[in-house]
C-alpha positions in Angstrom: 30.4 -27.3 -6.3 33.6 -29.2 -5.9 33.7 -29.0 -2.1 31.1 -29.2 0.2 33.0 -27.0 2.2 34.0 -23.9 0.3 32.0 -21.1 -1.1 31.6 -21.6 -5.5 34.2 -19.6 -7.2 31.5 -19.2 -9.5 29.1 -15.6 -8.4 25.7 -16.6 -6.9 23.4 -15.0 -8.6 21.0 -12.8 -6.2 17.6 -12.3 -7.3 16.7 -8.8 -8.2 14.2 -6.8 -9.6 14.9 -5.0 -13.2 14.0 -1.9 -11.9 15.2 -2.1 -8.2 13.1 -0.6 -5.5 13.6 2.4 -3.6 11.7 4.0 -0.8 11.3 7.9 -0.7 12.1 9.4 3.1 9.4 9.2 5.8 11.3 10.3 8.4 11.6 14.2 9.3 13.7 15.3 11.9 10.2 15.8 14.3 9.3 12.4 13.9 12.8 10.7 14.6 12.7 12.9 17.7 9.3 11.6 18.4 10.8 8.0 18.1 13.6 7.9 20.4 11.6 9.7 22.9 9.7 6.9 22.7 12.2 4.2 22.2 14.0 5.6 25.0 11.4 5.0 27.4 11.4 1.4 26.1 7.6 2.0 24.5 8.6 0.0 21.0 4.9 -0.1 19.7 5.0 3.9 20.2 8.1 4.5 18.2 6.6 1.9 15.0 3.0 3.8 15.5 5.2 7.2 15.0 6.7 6.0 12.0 3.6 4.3 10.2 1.7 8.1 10.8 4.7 9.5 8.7 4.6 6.7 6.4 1.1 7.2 5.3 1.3 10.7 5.5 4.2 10.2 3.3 2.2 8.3 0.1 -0.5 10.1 0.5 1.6 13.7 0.1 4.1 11.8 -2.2 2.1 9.1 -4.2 -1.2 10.7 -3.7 -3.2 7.8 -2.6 -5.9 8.2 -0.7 -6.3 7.8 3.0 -7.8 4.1 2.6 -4.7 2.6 0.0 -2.1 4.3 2.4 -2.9 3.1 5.7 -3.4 -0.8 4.1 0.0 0.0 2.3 1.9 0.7 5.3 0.2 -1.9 7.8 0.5 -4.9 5.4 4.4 -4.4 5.8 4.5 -2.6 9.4 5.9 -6.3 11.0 8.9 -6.2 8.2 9.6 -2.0 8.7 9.9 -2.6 12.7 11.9 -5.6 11.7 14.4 -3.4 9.8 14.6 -1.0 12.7 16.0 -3.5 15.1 19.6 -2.9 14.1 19.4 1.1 14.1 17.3 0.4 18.0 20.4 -1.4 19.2 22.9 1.3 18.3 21.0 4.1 19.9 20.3 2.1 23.3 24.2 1.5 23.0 24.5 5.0 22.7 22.1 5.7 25.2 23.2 3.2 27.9 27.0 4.5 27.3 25.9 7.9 28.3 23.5 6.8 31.4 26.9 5.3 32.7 29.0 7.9 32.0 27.2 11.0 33.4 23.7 10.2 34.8 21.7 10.9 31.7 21.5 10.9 28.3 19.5 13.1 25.6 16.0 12.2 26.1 16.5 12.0 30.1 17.9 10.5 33.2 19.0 7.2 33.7 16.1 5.9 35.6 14.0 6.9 32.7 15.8 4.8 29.9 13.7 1.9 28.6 11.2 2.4 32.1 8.4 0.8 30.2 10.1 -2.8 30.0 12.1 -2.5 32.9 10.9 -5.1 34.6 10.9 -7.8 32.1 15.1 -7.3 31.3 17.8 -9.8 31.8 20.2 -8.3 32.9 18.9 -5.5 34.8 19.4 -2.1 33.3 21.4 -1.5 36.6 23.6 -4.4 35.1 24.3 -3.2 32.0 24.9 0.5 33.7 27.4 -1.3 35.8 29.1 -3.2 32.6 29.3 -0.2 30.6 31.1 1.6 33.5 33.4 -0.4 34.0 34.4 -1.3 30.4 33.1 1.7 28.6 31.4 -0.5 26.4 27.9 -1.5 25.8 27.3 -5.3 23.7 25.7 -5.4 20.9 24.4 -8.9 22.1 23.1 -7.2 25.1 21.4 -4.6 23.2 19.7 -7.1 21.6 18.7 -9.4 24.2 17.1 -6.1 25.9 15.5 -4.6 22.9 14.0 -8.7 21.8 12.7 -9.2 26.1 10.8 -5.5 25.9 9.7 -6.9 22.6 8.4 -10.0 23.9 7.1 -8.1 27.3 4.9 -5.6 25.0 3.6 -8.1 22.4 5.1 -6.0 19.7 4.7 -8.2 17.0 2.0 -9.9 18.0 0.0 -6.5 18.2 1.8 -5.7 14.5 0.4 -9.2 12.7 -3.3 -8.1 14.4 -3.3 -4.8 13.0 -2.7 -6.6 9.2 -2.7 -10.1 9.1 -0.5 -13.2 9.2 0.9 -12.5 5.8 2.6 -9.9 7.2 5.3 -12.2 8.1 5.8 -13.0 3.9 6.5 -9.4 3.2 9.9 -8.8 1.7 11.8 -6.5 0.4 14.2 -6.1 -3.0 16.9 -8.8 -1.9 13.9 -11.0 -0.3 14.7 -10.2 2.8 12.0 -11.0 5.3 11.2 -10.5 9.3 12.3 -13.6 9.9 15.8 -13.1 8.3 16.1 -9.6 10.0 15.6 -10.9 13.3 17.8 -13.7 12.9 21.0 -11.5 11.9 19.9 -9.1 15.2 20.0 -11.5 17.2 17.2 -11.9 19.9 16.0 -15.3 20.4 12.8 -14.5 21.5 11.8 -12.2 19.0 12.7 -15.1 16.5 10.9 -17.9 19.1 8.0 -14.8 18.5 7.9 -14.8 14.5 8.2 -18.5 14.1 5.1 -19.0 17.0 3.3 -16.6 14.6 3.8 -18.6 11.4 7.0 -17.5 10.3 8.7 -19.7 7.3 11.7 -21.3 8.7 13.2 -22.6 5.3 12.5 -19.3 3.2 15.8 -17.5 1.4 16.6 -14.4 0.8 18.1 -13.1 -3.0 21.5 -14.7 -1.6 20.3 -18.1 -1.1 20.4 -17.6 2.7 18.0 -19.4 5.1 17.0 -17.9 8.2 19.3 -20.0 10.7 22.1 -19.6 7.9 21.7 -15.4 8.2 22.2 -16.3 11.8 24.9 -18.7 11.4 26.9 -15.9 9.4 26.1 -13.5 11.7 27.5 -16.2 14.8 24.1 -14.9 16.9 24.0 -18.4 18.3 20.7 -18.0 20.4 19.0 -17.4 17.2 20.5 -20.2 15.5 19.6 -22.3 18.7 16.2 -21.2 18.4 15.3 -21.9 14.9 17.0 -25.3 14.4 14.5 -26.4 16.9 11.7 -25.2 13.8 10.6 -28.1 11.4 12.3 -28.4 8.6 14.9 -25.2 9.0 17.9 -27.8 9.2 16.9 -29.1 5.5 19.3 -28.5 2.8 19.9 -25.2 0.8 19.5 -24.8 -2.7 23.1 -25.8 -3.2 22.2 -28.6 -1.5 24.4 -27.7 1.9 23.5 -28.3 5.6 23.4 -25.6 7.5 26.9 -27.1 9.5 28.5 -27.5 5.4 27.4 -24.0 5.6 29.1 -23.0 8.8 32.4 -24.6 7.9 32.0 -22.2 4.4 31.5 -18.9 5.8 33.2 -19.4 9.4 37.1 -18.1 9.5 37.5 -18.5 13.2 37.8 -22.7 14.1 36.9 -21.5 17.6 33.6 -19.9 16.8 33.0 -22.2 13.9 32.8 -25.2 16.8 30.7 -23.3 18.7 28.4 -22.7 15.0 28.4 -26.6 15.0 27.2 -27.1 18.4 24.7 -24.6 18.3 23.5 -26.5 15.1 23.4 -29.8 17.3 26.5 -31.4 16.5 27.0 -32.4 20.3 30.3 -34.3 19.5 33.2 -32.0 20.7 36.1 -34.0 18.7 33.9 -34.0 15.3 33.2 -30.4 15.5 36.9 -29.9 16.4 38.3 -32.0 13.1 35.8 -30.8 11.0 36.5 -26.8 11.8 40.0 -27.9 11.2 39.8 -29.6 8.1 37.3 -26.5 6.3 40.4 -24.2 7.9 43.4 -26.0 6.4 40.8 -26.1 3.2 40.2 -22.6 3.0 44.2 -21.6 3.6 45.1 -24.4 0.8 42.6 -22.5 -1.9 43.6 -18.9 -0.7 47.1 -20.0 -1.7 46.6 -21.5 -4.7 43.9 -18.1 -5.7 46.8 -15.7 -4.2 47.5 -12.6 -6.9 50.3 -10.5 -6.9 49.6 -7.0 -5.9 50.0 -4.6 -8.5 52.4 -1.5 -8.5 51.9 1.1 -6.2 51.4 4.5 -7.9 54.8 6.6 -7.6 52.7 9.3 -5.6 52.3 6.6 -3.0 56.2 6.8 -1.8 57.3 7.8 1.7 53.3 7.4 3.0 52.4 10.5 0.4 54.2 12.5 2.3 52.3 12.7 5.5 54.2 10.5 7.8 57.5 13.2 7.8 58.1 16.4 9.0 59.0 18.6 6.1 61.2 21.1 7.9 63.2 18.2 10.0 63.4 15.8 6.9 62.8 13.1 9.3 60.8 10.2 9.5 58.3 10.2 12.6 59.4 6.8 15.4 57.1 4.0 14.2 56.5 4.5 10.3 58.5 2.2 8.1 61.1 4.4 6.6 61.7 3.2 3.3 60.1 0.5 2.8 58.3 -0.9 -0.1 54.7 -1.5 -0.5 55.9 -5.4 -1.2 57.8 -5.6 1.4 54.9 -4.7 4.1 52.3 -6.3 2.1 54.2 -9.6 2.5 54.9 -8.9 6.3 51.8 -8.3 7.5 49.1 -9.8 8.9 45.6 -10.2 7.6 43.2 -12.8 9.7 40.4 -13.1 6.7 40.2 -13.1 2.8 42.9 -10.9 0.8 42.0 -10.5 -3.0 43.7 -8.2 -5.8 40.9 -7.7 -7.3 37.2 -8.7 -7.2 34.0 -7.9 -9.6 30.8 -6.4 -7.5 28.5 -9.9 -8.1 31.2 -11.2 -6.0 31.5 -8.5 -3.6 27.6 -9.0 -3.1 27.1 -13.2 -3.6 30.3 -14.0 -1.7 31.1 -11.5 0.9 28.8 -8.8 2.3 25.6 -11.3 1.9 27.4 -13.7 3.7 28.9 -11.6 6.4 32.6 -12.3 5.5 35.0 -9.0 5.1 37.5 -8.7 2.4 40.5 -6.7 1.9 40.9 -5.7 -1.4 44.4 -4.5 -2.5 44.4 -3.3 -5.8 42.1 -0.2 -6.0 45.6 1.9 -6.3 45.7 0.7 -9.5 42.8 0.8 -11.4 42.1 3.0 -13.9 39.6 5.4 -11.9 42.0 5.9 -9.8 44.4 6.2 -11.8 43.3 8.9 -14.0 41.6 10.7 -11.1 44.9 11.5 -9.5 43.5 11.2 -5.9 47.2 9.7 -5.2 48.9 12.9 -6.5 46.6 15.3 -5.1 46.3 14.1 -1.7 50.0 14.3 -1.0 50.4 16.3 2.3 51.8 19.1 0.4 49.4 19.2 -1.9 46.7 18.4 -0.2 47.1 21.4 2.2 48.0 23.6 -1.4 44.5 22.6 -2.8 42.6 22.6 0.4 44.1 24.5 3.3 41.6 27.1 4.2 39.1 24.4 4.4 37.8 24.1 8.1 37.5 20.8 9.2 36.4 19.6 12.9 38.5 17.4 14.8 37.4 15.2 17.8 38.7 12.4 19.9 36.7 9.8 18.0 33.9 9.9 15.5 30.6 12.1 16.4 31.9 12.6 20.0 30.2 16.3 18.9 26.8 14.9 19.6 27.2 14.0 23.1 29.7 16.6 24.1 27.2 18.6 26.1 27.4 15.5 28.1 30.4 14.5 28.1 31.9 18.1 28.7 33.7 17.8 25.7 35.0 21.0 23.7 31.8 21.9 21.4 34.1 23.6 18.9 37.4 21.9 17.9 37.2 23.1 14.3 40.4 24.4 13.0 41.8 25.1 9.3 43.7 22.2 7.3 46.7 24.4 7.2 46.8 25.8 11.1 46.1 22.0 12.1 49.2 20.6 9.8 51.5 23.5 11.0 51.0 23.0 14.5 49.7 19.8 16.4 49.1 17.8 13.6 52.5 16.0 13.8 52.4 15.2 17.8 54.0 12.4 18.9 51.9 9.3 20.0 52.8 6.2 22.0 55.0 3.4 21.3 51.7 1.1 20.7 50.0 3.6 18.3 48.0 4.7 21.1 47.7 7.2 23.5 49.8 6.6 26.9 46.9 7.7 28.8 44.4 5.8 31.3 40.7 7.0 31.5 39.4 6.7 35.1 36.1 5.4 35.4 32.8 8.0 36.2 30.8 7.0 39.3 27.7 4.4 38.3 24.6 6.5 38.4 22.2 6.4 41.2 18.7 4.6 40.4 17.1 7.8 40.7 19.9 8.9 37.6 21.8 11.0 40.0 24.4 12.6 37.9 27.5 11.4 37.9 30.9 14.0 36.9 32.0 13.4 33.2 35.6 14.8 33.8 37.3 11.6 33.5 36.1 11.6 29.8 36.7 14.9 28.8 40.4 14.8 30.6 40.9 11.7 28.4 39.1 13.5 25.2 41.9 16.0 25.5 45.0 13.9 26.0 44.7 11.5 22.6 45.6 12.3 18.7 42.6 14.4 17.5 41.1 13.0 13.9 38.6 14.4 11.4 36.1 11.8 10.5 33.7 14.4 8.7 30.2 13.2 6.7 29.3 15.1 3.6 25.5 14.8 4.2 24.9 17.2 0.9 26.9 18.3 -2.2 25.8 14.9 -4.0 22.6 13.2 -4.7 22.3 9.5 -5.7 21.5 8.4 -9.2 18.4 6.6 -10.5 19.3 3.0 -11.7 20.5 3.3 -15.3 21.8 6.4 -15.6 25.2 7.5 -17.1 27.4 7.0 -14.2 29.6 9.6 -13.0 33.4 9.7 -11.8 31.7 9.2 -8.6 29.8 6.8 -9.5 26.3 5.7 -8.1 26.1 9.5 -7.5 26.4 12.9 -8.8 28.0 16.3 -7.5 25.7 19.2 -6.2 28.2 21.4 -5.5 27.6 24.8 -7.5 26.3 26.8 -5.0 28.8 25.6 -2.3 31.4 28.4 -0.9 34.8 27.4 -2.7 36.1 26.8 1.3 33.5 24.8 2.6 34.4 21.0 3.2 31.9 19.9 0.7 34.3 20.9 -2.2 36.4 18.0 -1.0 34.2 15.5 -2.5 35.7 16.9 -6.3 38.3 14.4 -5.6 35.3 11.8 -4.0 35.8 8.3 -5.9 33.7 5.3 -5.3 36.5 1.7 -5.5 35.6 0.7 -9.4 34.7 -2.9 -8.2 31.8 -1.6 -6.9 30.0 -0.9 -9.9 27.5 -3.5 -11.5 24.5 -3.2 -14.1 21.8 -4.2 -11.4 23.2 -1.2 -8.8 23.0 -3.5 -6.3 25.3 -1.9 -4.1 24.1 2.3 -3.2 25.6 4.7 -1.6 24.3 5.6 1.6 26.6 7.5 3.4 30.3 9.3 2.5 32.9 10.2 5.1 36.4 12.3 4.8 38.8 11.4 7.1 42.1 12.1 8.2 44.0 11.5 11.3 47.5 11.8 12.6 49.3 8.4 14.1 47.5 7.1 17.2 44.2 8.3 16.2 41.3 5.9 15.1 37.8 4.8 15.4 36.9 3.5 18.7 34.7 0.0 18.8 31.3 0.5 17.0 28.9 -1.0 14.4 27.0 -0.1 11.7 25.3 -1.0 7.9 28.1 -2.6 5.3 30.9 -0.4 4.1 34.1 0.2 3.0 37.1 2.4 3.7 39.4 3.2 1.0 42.8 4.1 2.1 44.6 6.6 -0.1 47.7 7.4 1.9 48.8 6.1 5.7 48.8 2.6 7.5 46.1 1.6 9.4 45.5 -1.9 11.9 41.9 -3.4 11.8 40.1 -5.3 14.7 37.0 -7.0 13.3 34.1 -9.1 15.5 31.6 -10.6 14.2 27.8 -9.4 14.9 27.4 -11.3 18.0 30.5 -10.0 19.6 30.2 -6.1 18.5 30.5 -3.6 21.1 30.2 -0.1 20.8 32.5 3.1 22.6 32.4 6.3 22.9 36.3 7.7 24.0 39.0 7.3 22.0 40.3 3.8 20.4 42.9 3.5 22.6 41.2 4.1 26.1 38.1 1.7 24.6 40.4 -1.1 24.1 42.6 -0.8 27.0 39.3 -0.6 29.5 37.1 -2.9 27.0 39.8 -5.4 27.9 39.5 -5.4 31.2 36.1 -6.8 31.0 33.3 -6.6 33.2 32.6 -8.8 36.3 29.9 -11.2 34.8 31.4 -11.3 30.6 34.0 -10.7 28.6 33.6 -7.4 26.5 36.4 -7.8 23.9 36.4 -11.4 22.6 39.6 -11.7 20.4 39.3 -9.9 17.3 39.9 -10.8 13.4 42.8 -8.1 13.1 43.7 -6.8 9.8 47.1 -4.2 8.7 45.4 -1.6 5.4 48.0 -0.7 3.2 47.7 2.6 1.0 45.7 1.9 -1.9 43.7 -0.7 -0.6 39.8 -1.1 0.3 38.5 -2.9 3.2 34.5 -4.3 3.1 33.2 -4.5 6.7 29.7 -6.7 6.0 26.5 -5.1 8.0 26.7 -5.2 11.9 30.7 -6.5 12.3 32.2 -4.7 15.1 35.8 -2.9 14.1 37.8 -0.3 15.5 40.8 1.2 13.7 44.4 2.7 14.4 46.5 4.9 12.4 49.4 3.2 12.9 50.8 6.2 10.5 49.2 9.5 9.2 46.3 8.4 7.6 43.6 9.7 4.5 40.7 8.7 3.1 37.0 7.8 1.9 34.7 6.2 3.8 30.9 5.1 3.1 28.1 2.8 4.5 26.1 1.3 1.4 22.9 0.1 1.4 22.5 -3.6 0.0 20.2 -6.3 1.3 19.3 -4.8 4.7 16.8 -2.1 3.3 13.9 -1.1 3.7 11.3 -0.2 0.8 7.2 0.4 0.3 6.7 -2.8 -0.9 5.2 -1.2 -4.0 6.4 -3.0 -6.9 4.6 -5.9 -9.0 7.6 -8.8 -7.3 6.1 -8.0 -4.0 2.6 -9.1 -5.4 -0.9 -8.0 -6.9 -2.9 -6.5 -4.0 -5.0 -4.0 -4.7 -2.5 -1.8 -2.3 -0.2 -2.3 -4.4 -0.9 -2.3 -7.8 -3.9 0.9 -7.6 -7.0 -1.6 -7.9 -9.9 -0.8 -4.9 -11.3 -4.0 -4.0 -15.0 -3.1 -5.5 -13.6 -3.0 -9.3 -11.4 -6.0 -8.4 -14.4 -7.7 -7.6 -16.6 -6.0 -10.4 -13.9 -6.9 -13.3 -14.0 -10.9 -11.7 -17.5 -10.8 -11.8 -17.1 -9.6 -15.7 -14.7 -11.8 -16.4 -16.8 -15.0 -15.4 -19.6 -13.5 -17.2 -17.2 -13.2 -20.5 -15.2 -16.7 -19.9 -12.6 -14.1 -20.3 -9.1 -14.3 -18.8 -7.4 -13.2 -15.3 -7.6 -9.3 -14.8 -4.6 -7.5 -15.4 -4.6 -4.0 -13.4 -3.8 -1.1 -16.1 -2.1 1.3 -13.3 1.8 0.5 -12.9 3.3 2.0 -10.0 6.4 4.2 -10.4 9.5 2.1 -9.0 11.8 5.2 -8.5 11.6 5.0 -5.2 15.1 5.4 -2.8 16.6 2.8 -0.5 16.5 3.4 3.3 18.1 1.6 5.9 15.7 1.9 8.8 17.0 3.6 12.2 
């Protein structure tokens, strides 16, 4: 490298299998009820026992192993699958907690009732967090975590886990060598990673990346963590690029203010050498982005005047707020952008550089590449157009993203589904506030009782019917993913189902569905998990949340970013504007809105949010695009495949013939036993919840 401080411009080269591994579903919708009934309660060992019955039922029904080979299969790699699950467990005790606030209850029962079965053991109380999320009508991602890792610790989940297989349990990995340790580490919890290193846990292992353990945790600024395993032996040595983990911090870390408090976390206890060496690896990293800066290429013609959605047709006029005539140049160069800004980029990048180190990237030239080019998305999603080619389409609109599933609590309308043509033709175009928002203030429910009393949801569903309405719709069928090395498609990684769909349903809109180019790599590192429509009028957005890696291609429309890293996520459920106006009042006891990494999209551009950031968005004009999680290095997978290792689990081989071909071999002087069974690889990712 020629600096210690700066990522290579040459790709890292993550490890991978040559058949990648995938993992068929285990999870019906009875079990995943069974689980956050249990999960709610706070019995974690009861939700993983729920999912390893499914699992083995699942190979036996699936692989057709017998009873014996499934239930070693699935307990030799139980500590790594409830490792996995951490992330998806914090987002639905977000959602849960949010809810309990809010109205009294949530889905699986009252407030009093939510995580009962670790109650006592949590720091902050659950009345506390009740109280925080009332007031700022947000929940912390951090404090998710800290809960989830202290019912953990109160339960002896993973102790119990490593007993029912055995300590090399903790090894298991999966196709981006991914381990336990690494997964709790980019949660989070300090004392479920205090938990796996008491247990035997490898503090100096990597992952595919190159990443130890306390540099996941660096990247992912969960600072307990990183606390907690630079007191392990050894886990401060030097990486295989021969970095510290501080040279490591001062690579990946945009912020100088959270970068010091990496570097202190690490044990650099000198405030004025953390300060001048966060400042030096900033002015670094601005000196190299300036010398690396491309010019953006052309905007297609079809991208003029905001494709047509920011103005009213029959008025001619341009809504208050969009930017008239101006040229893509012209805002590209005026706005702001608080991380990495690259024309163009190659997927090995994308992977080595970005979303395996937990740094986002704006990339600006999809607009112009020749997918996108010769699909025509630009053309065809002009407002006229668009509403030509798909106007009896019914789409549902709603204050922010899924607010649908907890509308029976909220007492939000259950039905806002309207067609793309009434919705353009009538309240499509209303006028939002100067700031992009809505000028609206949401009063506060009533914290509920500790017997869960209910409280009144009106305050939400007053404010649910007071902002811009936006479609953010998933298309959970019409399309099936590909196996590895097949022909890929205009869509690429997957392939369009959509025959037997009614020519008006919403699925038909994924004929113009395009995956950004750059994404596309020989080793399909990078899957589709998840694909999103959306469109939105100005003031409407995505309220604070957090999820798996994605990225949001923006095909017409302006829209502002606020990024925080994992540590500082939140999640909301009201509208963008009312989350960040009361998120930023705070609670009493922390502050729920740390200053964001902020971020203006342009049309044509894609943004990559890395696993577990916190962002919330604002049309700042009439916006329209795709969206989709991905699954990369935070999956989950059987384990099956000969880089995991030779058990007889694994590979088909009972233990009896195992020993009976040893005892053969020493007879014969012959050589080591190869098994004859392969196991079928074509398995499909899953990204546990």
């Amino acid at each position: 490298m020629a600096s210690r401080t700066l990522l290579p411009t040459a790709p890292i080269e993550v490890a991978l299998p040559t058949t990648p591994t995938l993992s068929t579903t285990v999870a019906t919708a009875s079990v995943d009820s069974r689980v956050d009934i249990a999960l709610f309660r706070g019995d974690l060992l009861d939700a993983v026992s729920e999912y390893r019955d499914a699992a083995v039922a699942d190979l036996r029904q699936q692989r057709q192993f017998d009873a014996r080979r499934a239930e070693a299969a699935v307990d030799a790699r139980l500590v790594l699958r409830a490792s996995v699950m951490l992330e998806g467990w914090g987002v639905k005790l977000a959602r849960w907690v949010l809810e309990a606030s809010a109205t009294g209850r949530s889905q699986h029962g009252g407030a009093s009732e939510l995580f009962s079965a670790c109650a006592s053991a949590l720091d902050p109380s659950l009345h506390v967090l009740l109280n925080r999320s009332r007031v700022s009508g947000l929940v912390r991602r951090a404090d998710a975590a800290v809960a989830i890792g202290q019912c953990a610790r109160r339960q002896r989940l993973f102790e119990r886990l490593v007993e029912q297989s055995s300590a090399q349990a903790l090894s298991e990995f999966n196709r981006f060598y991914w381990r336990p340790i690494h997964f709790a580490a980019a949660f989070g919890s300090e004392l479920i990673v205090q938990t796996l290193l008491e247990l035997g846990a490898d503090p100096t292992v990597a992952t595919g990346a190159g990443l130890t353990p306390v540099q996941v945790a660096v990247a992912h600024h969960t600072l307990r963590a990183v606390e907690a395993l630079a007191r392990a032996p050894r886990a401060l040595d030097l990486d295989w690029e021969g970095r510290t983990p501080g040279e490591f911090a001062l690579a990946v870390i945009g912020s100088e203010a959270r970068c010091r408090l990496a570097l202190r976390a690490l044990g650099d206890k000198k405030k004025s050498r953390r300060r001048r060496r966060c400042a030096d690896a900033a002015r670094e990293r601005a000196e190299l982005a300036e010398e690396e800066q491309q010019e953006p290429s052309e905007r297609p013609a079809a991208c003029d005047d905001g494709g047509g959605w920011a103005v009213v047709e029959e008025k001619g006029a341009v809504l208050p707020g969009s930017e008239g005539g101006a040229t893509y140049e012209e805002r590209a160069a005026a706005r702001r952008c608080d991380f990495a800004v690259m024309a163009s980029v190659d997927a090995q990048t994308v992977v080595s550089a970005y979303l395996s180190m937990s740094r986002p990237l704006l990339v600006t030239d999809e607009a112009a590449s020749g997918l996108a080019a010769a699909g025509g998305i630009y053309s065809r999603w002009r407002r006229g157009a668009f509403a030509e080619s798909y106007g009896d389409i019914v789409l549902e609109r709603e204050a922010y993203p899924y607010a649908t599933a907890a509308a029976h609590l909220y007492g939000y309308p259950a039905d806002n589904g309207s067609t793309v043509s009434d919705w353009l033709a009538s309240s499509f175009d209303a006028p939002a506030s100067a700031d992009g928002g809505a000028d609206i203030a949401c009063a506060a429910a009533e914290l509920p009782s500790d017997e869960g009393a209910s409280a009144s949801p009106a305050a939400h569903a007053a404010a649910a019917s007071g902002v811009p309405s936006a479609v953010f719709t998933p298309m959970g069928d019409g399309w099936r993913r590909l196996k590895p090395g097949a022909a890929r498609t205009r869509q690429g990684d997957i392939a369009l189902e959509l025959d037997a769909a009614p020519p008006h349903a919403r699925t038909q809109l994924l004929r113009d569905y395009r995956r950004p180019s750059f994404l596309e790599d020989e080793e399909w590192m990078v899957r589709t998990g998840t694909i999103q429509f959306y469109l939105g009028p100005r003031g409407s957005g995505t309220q604070p949340h957090w999820h798996g890696s994605s990225w949001n291609w923006l095909v017409h429309g302006r829209k502002e970013w606020q990024l925080w890293p994992p540590a500082e996520a939140s999640y909301a459920q009201q509208h963008v504007a009312l989350a960040l106006e009361q998120g930023g009042r705070g609670a009493a006891d922390v502050e729920m809105l740390p200053a964001s990494l902020r971020c203006e999209q342009l049309p044509g551009e894609v943004l990559l949010v890395p696993h577990g950031w916190g962002h919330a968005t604002v049309n700042l004009e009439p916006s329209i695009g795709w969206a989709s999680e991905v699954n990369l290095d935070r999956v989950y997978d059987d384990g099956l495949a000969r880089m995991h290792g030779a058990e007889w689990w694994r590979v088909g081989a009972e233990e009896r013939e195992r020993e009976r071909a040893a005892a053969l071999r020493d007879e014969r002087g012959e050589g080591e036993f190869v098994d004859v069974e392969e196991v079928d690889e074509d398995e499909e990712d899953e990204e546990m919840e």
